[in-house]
N, C-alpha and C positions, 0 to 999 in steps of 0.2 A: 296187367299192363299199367293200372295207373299207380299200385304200390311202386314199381320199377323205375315210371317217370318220376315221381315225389321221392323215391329214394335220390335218383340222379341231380334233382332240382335242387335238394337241401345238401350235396355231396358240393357242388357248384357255390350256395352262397355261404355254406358255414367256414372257410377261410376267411373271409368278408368280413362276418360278423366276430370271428375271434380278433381281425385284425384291427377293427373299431374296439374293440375291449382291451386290446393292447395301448392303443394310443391314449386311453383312457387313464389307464394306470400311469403311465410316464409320463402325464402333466399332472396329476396331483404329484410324483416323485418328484418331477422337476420344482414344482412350488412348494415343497418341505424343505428340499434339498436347498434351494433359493435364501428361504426363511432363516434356517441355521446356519447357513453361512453370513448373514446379514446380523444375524444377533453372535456370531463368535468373533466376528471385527471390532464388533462395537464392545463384545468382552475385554477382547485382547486393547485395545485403548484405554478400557478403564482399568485395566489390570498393569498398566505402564505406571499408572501414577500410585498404586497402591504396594504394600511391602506386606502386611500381616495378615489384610484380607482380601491377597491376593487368588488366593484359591477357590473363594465363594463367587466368582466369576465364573467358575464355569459350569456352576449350575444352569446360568443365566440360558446358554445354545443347547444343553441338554432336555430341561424342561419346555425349554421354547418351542423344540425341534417334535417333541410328543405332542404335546400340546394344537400345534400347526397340524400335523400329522390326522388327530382327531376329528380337527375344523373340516379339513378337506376330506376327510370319510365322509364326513356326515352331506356338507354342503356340495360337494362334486360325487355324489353317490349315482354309480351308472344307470343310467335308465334302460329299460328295456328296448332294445331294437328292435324297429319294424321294417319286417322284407318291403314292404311296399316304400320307404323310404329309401333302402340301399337300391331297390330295384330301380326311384327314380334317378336318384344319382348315378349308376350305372348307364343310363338311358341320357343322361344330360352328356357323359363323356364317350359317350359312344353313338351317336345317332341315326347310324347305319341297323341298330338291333328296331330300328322303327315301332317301336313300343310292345315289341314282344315278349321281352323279358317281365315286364309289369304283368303283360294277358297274362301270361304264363303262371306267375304269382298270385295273383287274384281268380285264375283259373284252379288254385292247386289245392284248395280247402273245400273242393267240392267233392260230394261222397261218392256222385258217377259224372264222371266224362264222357261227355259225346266223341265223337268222331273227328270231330274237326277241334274241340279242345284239346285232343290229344296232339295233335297233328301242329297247333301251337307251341305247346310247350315242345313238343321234339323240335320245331323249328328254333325256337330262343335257345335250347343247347346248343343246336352244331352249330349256330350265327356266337354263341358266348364262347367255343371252344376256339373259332376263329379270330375272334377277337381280343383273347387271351382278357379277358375284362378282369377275371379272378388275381391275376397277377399283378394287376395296372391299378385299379381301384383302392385310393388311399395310401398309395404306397410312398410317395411324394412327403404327406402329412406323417407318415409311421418313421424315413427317415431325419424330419424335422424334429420330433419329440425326441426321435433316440440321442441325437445328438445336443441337444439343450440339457436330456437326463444326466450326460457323462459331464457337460462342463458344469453343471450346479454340483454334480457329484466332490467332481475336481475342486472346486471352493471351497467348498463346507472343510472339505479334507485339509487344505493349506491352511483355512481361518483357525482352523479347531488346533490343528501343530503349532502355529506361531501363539495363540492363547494358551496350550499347554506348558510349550517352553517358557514363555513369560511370564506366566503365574509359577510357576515352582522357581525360576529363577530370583522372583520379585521375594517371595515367601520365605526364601532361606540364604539370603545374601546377608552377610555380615557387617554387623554396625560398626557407623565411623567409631574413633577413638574419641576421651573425653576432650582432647584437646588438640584443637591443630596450629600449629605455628608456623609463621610465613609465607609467600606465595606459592614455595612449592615445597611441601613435607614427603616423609616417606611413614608409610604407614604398616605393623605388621599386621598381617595375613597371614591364620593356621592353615590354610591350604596350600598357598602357592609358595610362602613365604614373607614378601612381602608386596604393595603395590603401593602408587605414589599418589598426591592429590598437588595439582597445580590453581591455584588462584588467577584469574586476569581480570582487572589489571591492580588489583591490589589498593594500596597506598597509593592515590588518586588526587590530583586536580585536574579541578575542570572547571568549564566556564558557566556562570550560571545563566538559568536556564537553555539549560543544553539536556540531551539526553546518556543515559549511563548506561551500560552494558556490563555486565558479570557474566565471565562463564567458569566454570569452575570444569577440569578435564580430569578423569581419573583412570588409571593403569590398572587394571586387574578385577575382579568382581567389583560391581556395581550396586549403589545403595538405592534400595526401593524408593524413595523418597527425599528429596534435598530441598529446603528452602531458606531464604534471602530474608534474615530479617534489619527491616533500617530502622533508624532511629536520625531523623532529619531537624533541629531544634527540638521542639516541645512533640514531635507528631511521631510515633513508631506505628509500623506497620512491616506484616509479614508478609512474601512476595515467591509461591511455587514456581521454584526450577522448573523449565521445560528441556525434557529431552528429547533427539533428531532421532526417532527409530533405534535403531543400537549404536546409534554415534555415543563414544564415551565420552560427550561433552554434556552439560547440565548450563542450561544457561538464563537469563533472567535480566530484565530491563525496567528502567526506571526512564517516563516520556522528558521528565524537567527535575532539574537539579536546583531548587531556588535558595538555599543555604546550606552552609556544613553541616557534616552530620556523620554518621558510622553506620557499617554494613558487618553483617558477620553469617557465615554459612551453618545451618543446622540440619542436622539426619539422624533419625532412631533416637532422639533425644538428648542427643550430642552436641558438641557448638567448635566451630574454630574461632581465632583468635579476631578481635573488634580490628576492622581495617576502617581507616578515616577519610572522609571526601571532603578535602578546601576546594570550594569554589572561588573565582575571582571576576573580575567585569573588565574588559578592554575597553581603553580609552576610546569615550563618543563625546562628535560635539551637542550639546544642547541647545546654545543658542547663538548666535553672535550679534552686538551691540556695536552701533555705529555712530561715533561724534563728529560731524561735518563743520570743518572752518573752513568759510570761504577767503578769497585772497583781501588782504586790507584792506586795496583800493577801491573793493567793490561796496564798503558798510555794508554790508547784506550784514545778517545774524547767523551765528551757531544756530548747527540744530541737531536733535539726537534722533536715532531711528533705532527701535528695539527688535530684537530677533529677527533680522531677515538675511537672504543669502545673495542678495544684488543690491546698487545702488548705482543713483548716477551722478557724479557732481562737476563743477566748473573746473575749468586747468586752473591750475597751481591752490585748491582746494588743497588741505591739511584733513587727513582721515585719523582717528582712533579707533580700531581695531579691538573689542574687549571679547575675548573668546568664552562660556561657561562651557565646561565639560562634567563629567559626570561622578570625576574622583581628582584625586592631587595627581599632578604632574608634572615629571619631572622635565621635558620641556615640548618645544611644538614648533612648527615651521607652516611658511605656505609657499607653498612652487608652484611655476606655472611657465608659459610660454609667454613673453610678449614681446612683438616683433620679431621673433624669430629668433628670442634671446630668452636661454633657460634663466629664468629668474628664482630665489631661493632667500628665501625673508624668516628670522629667526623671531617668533611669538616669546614674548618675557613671560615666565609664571610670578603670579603675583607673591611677595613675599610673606603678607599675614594671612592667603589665602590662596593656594597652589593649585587650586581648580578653576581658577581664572588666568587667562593669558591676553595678555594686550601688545599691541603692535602701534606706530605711528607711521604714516605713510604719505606722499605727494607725488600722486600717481598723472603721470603726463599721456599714458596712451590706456586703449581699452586694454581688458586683462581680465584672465580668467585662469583665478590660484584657488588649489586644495588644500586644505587644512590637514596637513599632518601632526598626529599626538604622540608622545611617548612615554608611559608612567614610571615611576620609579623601578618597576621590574624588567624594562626594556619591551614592555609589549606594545604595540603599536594598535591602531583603529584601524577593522577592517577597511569598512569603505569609506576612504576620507572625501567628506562633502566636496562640492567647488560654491567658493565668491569671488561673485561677479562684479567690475566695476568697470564702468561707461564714465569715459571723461567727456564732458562738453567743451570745444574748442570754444578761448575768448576770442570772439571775428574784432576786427578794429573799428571804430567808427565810420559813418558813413555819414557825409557833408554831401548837400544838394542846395546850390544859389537859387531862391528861389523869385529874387528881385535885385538887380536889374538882371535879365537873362542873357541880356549880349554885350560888349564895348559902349561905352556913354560917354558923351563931349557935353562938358558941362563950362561955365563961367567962371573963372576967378574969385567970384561971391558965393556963387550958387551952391546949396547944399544939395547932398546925394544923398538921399535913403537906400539902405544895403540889408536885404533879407535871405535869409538860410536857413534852411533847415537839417538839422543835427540827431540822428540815431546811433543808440550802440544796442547790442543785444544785451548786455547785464543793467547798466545805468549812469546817466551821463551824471556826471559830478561837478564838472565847469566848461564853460566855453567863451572863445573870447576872438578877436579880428585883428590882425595887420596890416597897415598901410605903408605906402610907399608913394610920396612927390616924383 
């Protein structure tokens, strides 16, 4: 009777324990599987940029993938399962077997059974057969692994195919020619026959400090390796083409353009032909200078005000206007609104010195003009400043009698003392009285 229950007993939990030995295996599978796919991406990346040691990449997920493989034998090595731990487990998701299945377990190493140990373990059978616990336990965690096993599976497999084809692609693609000429050459090709190489943008100006952009596009097999070397004044430097996944674009950027200089494309120890970058500068203003005359009658003084971009002066003030800008120009204007009247004032360039423009001006209302430039090339200044200028109205004098204050009857003889007081807002220059018998 008790070989019969202890056979029954361990017929009951060894699905169990095959099924934790299961799950077992397929997280270390899943974390190899993981691993080599993580190191055949990161091959396949460094296998984009390379041409001759293209191939030594993919040692990289093969070793890596053993290697990983070994780690997790050793450190995730199964340990022995104890019934008494599936039993408690069993017993936490079922709690209906009210801890029978445990007695039962703990009863089962005994070399005779009484009457009533027996009578336990028969009970935790037919309560485990009803409960289907054999079926239910861990089965949740056995579908989670399986399914993590096939998608690490599924990686490694894509990682490892797109690092195969790109390293033997990289490894035996054909070097450019010794020489390429113009934006867009044609080049032969023993396979296909032949394929083309387009340059953008070539033969280049642009503005300095601005930024440059090269992309270089090519028809047909693809060269492992393409780089950008410049030569900007005195400074050369070499600059790796980046390419977009299998886009057959190769492309490469420079942040600031600060002087002319040449660029020329190199691959497999090849060179196309030197293309040239002129830079130039759009006209900006630097500063502008102000000489104020006031009107004659006031004697006030000249006076100058440097670099500013407002002023205010009296009506019928006389302005000078002297513009500095940043190169010679060929001429300049300022427009603006005033009164409701487009106004449009032509700045003179100086003639021993074409980077200065001066204007003369006797501005009656307020006003607010942009300075527009335009260089000898017909380029104009992005954002053309605004100057401001505030005219003070001249108010007319102000007379206040300040002796006698009303009508006076006086004598024949008698003298009249006659007092006034006289304001102007600039400055009074004369005053003087009229009479009348």
């Amino acid at each position: 009777m008790n070989m019969q229950l202890d056979h029954i007993l361990h017929r009951h939990l060894d699905p169990v324990i095959e099924r934790r030995g299961i799950i077992q295996k397929r997280r270390r599978r899943t974390i190899v599987f993981s691993i080599t796919a993580i190191l055949a991406w990161i091959a396949w990346l460094a296998a984009r940029e390379s041409s001759s040691q293209a191939l030594m990449w993919l040692l990289l997920p093969f070793f890596g993938g053993i290697l990983a493989d070994l780690i997790s034998r050793i450190s995730l090595n199964p340990k022995p399962i104890d019934l008494r731990d599936i039993a408690r487990e069993i017993e936490a998701d079922n709690p209906e077997l009210k801890a029978l299945l445990l007695t039962a377990v703990e009863q089962e190493n005994s070399s005779k059974l009484s009457f009533l140990q027996q009578q336990v373990i028969d009970e935790a059978l037919r309560e485990s057969i009803a409960a289907q616990w054999r079926e239910n336990v861990a089965s949740k965690e056995h579908r989670i692994w399986s399914v993590a096993t096939k998608l690490a599976a599924l990686a490694m497999i894509i990682a490892s195919a797109a690092l195969i084809g790109t390293a033997f692609q990289r490894a035996f693609t054909p070097a450019l020619p010794v020489e390429l000429a113009g934006n867009e050459i044609e080049i032969p090709d023993p396979l296909t026959g032949e394929w083309s190489l387009e340059v953008d943008p070539g033969d280049v100006e642009i503005e300095r400090g601005s930024r440059l952009l090269v992309t270089a596009r090519f028809d047909g097999l693809l060269p492992g390796e393409v780089n950008m070397e410049m030569v900007m004044g005195d400074t050369g430097k070499t600059i790796p083409m980046r390419q977009n996944l299998t886009d057959p674009v190769f492309s490469a950027s420079v942040p600031e353009i600060t002087t002319d200089g040449i660029y020329r494309l190199t691959a497999a120890g090849q060179q196309s032909r030197d293309f040239t970058v002129t830079t130039y500068k759009l006209p900006k203003v630097e500063s502008i200078d102000v000489e104020i005359k006031p009107p004659a009658s006031t004697t006030l003084e000249s006076k100058k005000i440097e670099d500013t971009r407002r002023v205010t002066v009296l009506e019928g003030s006389t302005l000078k206007l002297t513009v500095h800008t940043n190169k010679a120009m060929a001429s300049g204007s300022l427009t603006g609104d005033v009164e409701g009247n487009e106004t449009n004032l032509n700045l003179d360039p100086d003639k021993d010195d074409p980077s200065i423009l001066s204007l003369e001006l006797i501005p009656h209302e307020n006003a607010k003009l942009r300075v527009h430039l335009v260089d000898p090339d017909g380029r104009k200044n992005r954002r053309p400043p605004t100057f401001s200028i505030k005219v003070k109205k001249n108010l007319p004098p102000k007379i206040d009698l300040a002796f006698p204050q009303m009508d006076a009857e006086v004598s024949p003889i008698q003298e009249l003392s006659v007092e006034a007081t006289i304001w102007d807002d600039v400055k009074v220059v004369a005053a003087g009285a009229s009479y009348q018998f």
